[in-house]
py3Dmol code that shows the C-alpha trace and the ligand (Angstrom):
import py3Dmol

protein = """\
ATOM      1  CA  UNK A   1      37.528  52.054 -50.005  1.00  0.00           C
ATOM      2  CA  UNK A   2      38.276  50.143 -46.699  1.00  0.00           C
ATOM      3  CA  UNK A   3      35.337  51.503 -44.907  1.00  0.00           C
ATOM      4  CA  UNK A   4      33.258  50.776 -47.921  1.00  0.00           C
ATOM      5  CA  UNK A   5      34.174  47.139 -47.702  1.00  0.00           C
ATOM      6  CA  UNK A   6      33.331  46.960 -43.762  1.00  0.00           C
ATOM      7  CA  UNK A   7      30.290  48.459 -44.571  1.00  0.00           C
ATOM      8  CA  UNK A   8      29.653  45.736 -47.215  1.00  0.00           C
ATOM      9  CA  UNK A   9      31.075  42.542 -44.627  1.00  0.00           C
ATOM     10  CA  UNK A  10      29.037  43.839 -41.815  1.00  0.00           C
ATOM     11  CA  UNK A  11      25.730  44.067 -44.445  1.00  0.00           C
ATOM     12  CA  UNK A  12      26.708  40.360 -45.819  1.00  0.00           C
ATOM     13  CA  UNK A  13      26.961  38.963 -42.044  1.00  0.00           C
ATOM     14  CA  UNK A  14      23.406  40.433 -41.353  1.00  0.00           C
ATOM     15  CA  UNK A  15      22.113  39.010 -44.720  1.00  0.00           C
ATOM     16  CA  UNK A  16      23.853  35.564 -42.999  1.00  0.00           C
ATOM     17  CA  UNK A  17      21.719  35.180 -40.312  1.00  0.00           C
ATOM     18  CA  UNK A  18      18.725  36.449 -41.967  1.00  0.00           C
ATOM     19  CA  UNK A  19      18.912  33.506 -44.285  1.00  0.00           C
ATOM     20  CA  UNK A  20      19.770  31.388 -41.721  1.00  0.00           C
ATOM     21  CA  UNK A  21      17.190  32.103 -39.686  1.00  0.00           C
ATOM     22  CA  UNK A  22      14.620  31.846 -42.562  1.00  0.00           C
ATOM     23  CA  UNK A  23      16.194  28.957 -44.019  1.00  0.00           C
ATOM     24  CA  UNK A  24      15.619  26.959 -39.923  1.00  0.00           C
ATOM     25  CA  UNK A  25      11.783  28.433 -40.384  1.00  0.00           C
ATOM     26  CA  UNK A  26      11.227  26.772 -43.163  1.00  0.00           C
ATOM     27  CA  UNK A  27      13.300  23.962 -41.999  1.00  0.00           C
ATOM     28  CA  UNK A  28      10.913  23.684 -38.790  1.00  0.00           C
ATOM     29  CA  UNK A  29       7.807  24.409 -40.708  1.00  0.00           C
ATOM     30  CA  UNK A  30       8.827  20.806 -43.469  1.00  0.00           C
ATOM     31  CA  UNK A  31       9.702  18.913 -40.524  1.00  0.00           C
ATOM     32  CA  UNK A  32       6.207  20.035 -39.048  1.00  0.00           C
ATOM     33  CA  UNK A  33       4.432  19.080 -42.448  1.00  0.00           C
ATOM     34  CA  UNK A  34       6.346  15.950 -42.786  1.00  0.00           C
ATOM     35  CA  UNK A  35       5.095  14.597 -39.654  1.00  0.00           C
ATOM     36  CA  UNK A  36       1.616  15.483 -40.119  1.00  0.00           C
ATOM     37  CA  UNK A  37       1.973  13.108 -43.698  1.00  0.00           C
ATOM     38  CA  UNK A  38       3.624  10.508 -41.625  1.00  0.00           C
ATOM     39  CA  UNK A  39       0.517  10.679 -38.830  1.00  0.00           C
ATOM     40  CA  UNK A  40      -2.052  10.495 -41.339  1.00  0.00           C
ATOM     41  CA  UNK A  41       0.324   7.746 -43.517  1.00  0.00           C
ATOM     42  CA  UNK A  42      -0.557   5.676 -40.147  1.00  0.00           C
ATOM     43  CA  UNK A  43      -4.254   6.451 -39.431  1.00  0.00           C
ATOM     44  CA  UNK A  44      -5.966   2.772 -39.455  1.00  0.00           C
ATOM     45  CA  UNK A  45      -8.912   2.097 -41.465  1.00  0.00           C
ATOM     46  CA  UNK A  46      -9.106   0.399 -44.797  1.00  0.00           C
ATOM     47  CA  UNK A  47     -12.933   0.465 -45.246  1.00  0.00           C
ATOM     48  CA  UNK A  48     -14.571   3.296 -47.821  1.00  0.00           C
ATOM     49  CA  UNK A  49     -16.017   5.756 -45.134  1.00  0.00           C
ATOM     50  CA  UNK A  50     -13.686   5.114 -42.322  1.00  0.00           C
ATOM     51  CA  UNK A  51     -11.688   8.288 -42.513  1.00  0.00           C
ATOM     52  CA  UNK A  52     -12.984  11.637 -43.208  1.00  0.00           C
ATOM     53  CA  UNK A  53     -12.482  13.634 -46.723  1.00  0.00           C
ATOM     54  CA  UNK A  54      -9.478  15.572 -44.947  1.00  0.00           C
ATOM     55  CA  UNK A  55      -7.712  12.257 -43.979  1.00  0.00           C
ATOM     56  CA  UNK A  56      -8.581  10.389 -47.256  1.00  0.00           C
ATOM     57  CA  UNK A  57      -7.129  13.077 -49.584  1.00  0.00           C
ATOM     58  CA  UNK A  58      -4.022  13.470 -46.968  1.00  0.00           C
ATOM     59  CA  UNK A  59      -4.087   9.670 -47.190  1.00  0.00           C
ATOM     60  CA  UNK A  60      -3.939  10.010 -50.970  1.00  0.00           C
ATOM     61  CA  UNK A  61      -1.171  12.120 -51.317  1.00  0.00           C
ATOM     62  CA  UNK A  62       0.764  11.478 -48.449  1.00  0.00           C
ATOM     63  CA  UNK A  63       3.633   9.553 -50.412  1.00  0.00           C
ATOM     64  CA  UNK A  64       4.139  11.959 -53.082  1.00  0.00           C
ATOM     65  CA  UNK A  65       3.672  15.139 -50.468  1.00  0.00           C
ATOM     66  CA  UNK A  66       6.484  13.275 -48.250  1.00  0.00           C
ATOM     67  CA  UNK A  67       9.087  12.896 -51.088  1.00  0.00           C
ATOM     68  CA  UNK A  68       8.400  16.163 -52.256  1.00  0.00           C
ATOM     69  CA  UNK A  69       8.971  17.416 -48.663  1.00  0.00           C
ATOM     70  CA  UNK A  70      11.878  15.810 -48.388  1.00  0.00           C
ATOM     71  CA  UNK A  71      13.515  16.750 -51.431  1.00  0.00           C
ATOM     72  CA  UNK A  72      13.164  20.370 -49.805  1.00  0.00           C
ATOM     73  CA  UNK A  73      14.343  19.602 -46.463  1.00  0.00           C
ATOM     74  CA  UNK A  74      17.805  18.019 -48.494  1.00  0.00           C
ATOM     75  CA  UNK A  75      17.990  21.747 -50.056  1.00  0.00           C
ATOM     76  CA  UNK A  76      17.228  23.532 -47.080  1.00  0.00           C
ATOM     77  CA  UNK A  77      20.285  21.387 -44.916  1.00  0.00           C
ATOM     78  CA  UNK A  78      22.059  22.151 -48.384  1.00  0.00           C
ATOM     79  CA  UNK A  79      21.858  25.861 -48.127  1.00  0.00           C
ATOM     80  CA  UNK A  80      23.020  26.187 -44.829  1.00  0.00           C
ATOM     81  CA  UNK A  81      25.955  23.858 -45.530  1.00  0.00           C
ATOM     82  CA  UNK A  82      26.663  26.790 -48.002  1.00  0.00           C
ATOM     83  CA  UNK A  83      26.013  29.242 -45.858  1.00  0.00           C
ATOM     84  CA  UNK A  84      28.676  28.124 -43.488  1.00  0.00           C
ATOM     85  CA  UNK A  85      31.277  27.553 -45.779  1.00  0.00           C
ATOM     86  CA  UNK A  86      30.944  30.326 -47.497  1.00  0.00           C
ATOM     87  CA  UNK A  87      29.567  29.234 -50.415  1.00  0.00           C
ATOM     88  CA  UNK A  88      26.034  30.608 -50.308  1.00  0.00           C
ATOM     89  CA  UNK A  89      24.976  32.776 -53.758  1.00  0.00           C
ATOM     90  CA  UNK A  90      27.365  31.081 -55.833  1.00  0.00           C
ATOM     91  CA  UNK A  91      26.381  29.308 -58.701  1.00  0.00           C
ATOM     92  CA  UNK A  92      27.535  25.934 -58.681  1.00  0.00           C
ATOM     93  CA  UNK A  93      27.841  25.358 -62.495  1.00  0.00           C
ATOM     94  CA  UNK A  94      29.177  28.823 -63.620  1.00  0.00           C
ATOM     95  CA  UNK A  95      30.761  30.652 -60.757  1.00  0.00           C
ATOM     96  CA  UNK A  96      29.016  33.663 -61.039  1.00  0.00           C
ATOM     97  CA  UNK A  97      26.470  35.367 -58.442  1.00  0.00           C
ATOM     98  CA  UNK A  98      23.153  33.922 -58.358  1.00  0.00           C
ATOM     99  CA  UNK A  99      20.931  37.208 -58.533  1.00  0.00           C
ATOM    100  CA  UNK A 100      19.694  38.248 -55.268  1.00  0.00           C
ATOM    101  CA  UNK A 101      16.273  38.606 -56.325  1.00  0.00           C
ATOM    102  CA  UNK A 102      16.013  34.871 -57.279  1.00  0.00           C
ATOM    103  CA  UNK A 103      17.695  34.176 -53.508  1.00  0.00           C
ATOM    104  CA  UNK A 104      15.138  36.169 -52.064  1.00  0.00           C
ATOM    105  CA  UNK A 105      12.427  34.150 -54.419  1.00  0.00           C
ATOM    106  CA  UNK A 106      14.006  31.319 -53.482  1.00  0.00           C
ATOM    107  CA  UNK A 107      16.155  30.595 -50.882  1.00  0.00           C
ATOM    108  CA  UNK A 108      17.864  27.011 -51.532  1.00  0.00           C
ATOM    109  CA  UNK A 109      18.511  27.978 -55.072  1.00  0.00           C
ATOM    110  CA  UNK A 110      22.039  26.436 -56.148  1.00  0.00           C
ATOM    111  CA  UNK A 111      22.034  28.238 -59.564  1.00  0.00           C
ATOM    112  CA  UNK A 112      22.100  31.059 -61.341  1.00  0.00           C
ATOM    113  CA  UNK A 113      18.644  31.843 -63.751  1.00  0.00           C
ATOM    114  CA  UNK A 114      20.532  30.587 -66.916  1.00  0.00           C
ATOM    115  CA  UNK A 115      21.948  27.496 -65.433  1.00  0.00           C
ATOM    116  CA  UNK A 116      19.040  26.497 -63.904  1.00  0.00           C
ATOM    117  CA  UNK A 117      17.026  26.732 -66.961  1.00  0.00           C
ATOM    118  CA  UNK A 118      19.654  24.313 -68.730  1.00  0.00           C
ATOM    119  CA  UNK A 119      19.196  21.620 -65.801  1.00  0.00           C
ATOM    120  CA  UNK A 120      15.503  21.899 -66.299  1.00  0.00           C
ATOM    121  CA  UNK A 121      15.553  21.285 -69.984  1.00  0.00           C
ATOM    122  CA  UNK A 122      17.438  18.562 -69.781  1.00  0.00           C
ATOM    123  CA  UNK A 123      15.405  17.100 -67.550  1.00  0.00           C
ATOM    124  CA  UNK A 124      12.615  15.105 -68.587  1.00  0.00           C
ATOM    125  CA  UNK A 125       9.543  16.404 -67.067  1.00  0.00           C
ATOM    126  CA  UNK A 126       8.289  14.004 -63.977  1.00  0.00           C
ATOM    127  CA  UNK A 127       4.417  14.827 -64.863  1.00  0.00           C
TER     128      UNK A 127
END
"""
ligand_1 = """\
1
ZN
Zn 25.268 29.647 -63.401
"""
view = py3Dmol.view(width=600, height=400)
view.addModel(protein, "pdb")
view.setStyle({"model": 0}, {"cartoon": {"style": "trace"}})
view.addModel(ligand_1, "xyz")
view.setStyle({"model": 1}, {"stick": {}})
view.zoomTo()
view.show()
């Protein structure tokens, strides 16, 4: 029973830091994309034909693409707040376990399938 339990910490502290070094990835890789919005938010030209299709359509959705970003980045910092306290998995409106497949689907989720789906129906729909 004991060693069965230090066999399960010693798994748990490995899943840790392979969160937590996903969770920084993905961290670096918003903070990456984020910029890139905020470069081609400040590309001059206000004249039709003075940026290229690539900047115009960044141009376009930079705003919305920024926000969006953002929201992520606030769930990333999130998880990792969870992480270290301990935290991490938990649903935050029930208690109970979030699966591990929907952790491994996605990372910054704070609740369990059936909670989740609740939020989201009560919701209205931004689109
Ligand atoms: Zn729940």
């Amino acid at each position: 029973m004991t060693r069965q339990h230090k066999r399960m910490t010693g798994q748990r502290q490995h899943d840790r830091s392979a969160l937590t070094n996903r969770l920084e990835l993905l961290r670096r890789q918003l903070l990456s994309d984020i910029r890139h919005y905020r470069d081609c938010m400040r590309v001059g030209g206000t004249e039709p034909g003075d940026l290229d299709d690539s900047q115009e359509l960044c141009q376009a959705t930079a705003a919305g693409a920024v926000r969006h970003l953002l929201d992520d980045l606030r769930a990333i910092d999130r998880a990792l707040e969870r992480i270290s306290s301990g935290e991490y998995g938990v649903c935050i409106d029930c208690g109970r376990s979030i699966p591990r497949a929907r952790l491994e689907f996605l990372p910054t989720a704070v609740r369990c399938t059936d909670c989740q789906r609740v939020v989201d129906q009560s919701l209205p729909r931004a689109s």
